[in-house]
FIROSE-875443 format. One record per residue (C-alpha): residue number from 1; residue in one letter; x, y, z. Coordinates in Angstrom, 3 decimals, always signed. Example, Ala and Ser with C-alpha at 12.3 -4.5 7.8 and 13.67 -1.06 7.14 Angstrom:
<rec><resi>1</resi><resn>A</resn><xx>+12.300</xx><yy>-4.500</yy><zz>+7.800</zz></rec>
<rec><resi>2</resi><resn>S</resn><xx>+13.670</xx><yy>-1.060</yy><zz>+7.140</zz></rec>
% end
This chain:
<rec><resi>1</resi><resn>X</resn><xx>+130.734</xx><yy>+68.302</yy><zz>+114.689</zz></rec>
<rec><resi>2</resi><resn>X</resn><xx>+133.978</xx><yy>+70.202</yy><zz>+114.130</zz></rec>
<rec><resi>3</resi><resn>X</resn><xx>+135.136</xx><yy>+70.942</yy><zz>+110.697</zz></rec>
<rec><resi>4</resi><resn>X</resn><xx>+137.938</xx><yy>+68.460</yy><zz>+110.682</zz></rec>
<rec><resi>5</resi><resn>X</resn><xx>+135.764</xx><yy>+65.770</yy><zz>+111.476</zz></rec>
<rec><resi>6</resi><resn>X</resn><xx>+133.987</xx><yy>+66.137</yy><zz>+107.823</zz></rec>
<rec><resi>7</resi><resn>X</resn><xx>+135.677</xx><yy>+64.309</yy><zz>+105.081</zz></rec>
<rec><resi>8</resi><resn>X</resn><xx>+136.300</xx><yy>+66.265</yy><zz>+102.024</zz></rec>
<rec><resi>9</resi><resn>X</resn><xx>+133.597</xx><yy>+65.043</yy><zz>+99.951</zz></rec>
<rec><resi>10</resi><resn>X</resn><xx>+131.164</xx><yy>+65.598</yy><zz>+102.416</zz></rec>
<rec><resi>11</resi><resn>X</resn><xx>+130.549</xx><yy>+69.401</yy><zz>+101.253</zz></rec>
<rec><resi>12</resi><resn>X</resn><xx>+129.073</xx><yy>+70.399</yy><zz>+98.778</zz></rec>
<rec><resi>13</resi><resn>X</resn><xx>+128.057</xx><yy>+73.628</yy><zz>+98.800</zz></rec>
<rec><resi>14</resi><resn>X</resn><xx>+129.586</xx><yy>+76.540</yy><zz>+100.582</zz></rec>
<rec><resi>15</resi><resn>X</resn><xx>+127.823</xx><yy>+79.738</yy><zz>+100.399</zz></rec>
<rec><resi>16</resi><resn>X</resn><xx>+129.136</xx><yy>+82.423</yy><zz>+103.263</zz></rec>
<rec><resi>17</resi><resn>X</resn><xx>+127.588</xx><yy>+86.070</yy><zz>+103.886</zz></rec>
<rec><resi>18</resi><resn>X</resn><xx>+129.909</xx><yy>+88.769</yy><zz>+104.751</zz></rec>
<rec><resi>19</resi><resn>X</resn><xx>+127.509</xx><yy>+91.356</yy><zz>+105.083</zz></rec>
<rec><resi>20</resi><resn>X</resn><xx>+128.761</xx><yy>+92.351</yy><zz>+108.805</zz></rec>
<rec><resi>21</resi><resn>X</resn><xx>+132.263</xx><yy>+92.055</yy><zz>+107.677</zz></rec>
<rec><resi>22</resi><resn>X</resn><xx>+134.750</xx><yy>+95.246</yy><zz>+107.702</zz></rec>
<rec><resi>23</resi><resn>X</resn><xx>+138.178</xx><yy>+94.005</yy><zz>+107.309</zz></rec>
<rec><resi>24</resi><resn>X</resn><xx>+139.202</xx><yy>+90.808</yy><zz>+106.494</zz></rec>
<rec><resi>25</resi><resn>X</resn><xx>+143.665</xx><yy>+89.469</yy><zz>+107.483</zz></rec>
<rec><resi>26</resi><resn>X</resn><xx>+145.750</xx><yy>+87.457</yy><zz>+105.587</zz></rec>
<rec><resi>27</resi><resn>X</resn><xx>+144.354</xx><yy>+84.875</yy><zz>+107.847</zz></rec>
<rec><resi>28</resi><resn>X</resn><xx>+140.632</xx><yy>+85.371</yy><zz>+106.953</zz></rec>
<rec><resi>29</resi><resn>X</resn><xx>+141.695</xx><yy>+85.204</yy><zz>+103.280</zz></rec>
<rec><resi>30</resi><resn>X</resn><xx>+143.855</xx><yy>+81.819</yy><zz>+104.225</zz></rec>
<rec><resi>31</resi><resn>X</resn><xx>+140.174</xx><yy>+80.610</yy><zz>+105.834</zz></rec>
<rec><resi>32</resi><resn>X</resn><xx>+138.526</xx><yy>+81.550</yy><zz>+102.779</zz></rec>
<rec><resi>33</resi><resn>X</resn><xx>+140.694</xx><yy>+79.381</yy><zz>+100.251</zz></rec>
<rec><resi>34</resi><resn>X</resn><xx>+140.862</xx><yy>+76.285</yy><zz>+102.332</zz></rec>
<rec><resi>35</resi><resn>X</resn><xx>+137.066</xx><yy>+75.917</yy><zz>+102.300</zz></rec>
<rec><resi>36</resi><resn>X</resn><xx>+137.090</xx><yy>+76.900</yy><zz>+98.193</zz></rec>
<rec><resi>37</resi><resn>X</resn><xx>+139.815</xx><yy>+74.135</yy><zz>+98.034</zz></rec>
<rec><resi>38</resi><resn>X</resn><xx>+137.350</xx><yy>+72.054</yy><zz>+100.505</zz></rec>
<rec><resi>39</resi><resn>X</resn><xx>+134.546</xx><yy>+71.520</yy><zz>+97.772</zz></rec>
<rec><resi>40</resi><resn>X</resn><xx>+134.529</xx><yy>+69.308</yy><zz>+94.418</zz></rec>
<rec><resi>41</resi><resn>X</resn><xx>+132.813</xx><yy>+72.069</yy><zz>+92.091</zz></rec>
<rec><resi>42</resi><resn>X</resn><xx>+134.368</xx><yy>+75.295</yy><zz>+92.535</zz></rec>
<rec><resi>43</resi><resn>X</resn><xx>+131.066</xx><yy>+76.191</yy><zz>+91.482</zz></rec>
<rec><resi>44</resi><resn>X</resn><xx>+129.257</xx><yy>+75.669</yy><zz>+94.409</zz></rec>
<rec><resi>45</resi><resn>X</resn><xx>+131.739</xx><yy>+78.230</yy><zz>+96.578</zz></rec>
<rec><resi>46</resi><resn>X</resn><xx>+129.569</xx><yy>+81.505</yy><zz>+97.172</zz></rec>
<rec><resi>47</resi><resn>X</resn><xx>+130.400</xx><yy>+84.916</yy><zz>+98.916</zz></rec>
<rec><resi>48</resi><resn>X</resn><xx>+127.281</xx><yy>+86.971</yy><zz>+99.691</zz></rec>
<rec><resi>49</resi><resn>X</resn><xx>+126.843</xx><yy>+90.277</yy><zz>+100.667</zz></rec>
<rec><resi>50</resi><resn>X</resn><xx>+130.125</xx><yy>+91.615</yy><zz>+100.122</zz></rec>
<rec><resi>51</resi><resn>X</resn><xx>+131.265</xx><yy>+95.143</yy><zz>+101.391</zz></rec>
<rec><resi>52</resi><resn>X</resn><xx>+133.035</xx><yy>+97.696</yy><zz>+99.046</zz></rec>
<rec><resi>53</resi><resn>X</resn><xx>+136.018</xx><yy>+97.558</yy><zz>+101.616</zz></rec>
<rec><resi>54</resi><resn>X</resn><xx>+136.338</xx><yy>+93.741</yy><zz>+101.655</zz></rec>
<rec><resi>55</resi><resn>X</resn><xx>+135.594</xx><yy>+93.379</yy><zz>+98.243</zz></rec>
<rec><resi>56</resi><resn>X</resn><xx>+138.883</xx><yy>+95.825</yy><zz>+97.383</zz></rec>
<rec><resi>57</resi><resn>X</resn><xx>+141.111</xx><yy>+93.521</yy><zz>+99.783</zz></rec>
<rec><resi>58</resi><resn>X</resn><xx>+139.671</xx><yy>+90.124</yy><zz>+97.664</zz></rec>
<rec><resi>59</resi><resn>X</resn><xx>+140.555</xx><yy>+92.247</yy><zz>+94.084</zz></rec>
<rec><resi>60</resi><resn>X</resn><xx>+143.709</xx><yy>+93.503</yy><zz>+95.236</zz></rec>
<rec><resi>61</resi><resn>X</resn><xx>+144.682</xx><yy>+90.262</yy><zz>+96.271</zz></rec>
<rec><resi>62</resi><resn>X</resn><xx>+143.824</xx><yy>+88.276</yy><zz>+93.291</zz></rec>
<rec><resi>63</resi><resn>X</resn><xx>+141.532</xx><yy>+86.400</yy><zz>+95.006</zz></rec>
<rec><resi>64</resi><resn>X</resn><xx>+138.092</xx><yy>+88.176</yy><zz>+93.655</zz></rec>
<rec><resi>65</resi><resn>X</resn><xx>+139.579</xx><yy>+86.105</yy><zz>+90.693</zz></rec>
<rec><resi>66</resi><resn>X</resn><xx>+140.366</xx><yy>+82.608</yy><zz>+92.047</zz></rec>
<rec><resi>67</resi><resn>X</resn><xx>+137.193</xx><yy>+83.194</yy><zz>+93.405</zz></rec>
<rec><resi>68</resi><resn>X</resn><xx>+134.823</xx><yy>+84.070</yy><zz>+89.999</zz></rec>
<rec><resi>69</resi><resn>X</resn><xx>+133.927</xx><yy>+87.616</yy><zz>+91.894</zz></rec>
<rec><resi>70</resi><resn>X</resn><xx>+133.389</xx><yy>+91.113</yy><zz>+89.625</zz></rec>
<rec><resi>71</resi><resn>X</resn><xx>+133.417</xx><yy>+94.132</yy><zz>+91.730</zz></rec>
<rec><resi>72</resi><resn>X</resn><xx>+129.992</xx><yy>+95.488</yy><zz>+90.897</zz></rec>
<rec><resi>73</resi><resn>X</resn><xx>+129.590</xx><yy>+98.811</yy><zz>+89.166</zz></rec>
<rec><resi>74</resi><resn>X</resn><xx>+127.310</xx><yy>+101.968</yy><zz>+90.626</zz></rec>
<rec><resi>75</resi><resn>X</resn><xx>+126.194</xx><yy>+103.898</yy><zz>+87.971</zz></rec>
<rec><resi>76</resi><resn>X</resn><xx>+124.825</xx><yy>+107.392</yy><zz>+88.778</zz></rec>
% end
């Protein structure tokens, strides 16, 4: 069943792992804010696994924000 076919109140939960990902476009970050649009409790939108690299794009972008994210801290 294709994405389009779900109504909007059908999800509920959205949790995505970006572990593998290295770069994500303007068009990845587009993808990303329809499906946090896509679900009643903003709540219930996860990102997993997040890579230092992509994690910059989301908090240069503002959307580390929109999202809830915090750039986690090493401390050595």
């Amino acid at each position: 069943v294709g994405f389009k076919e779900y109504q909007k109140d059908d999800l509920k939960e959205i949790t995505l792992d970006l572990k593998d990902t290295v770069y994500i476009s303007s068009a990845g970050l587009r993808v990303l804010l329809i499906l946090y649009k896509s679900i009643p409790d903003k709540e219930d939108f996860h990102l997993e696994n997040i890579p230092d690299d992509v994690m910059d794009i989301l908090d240069i972008t503002g959307f580390a924000e929109i999202f809830g994210l915090k750039k986690s801290v090493t401390q050595g």
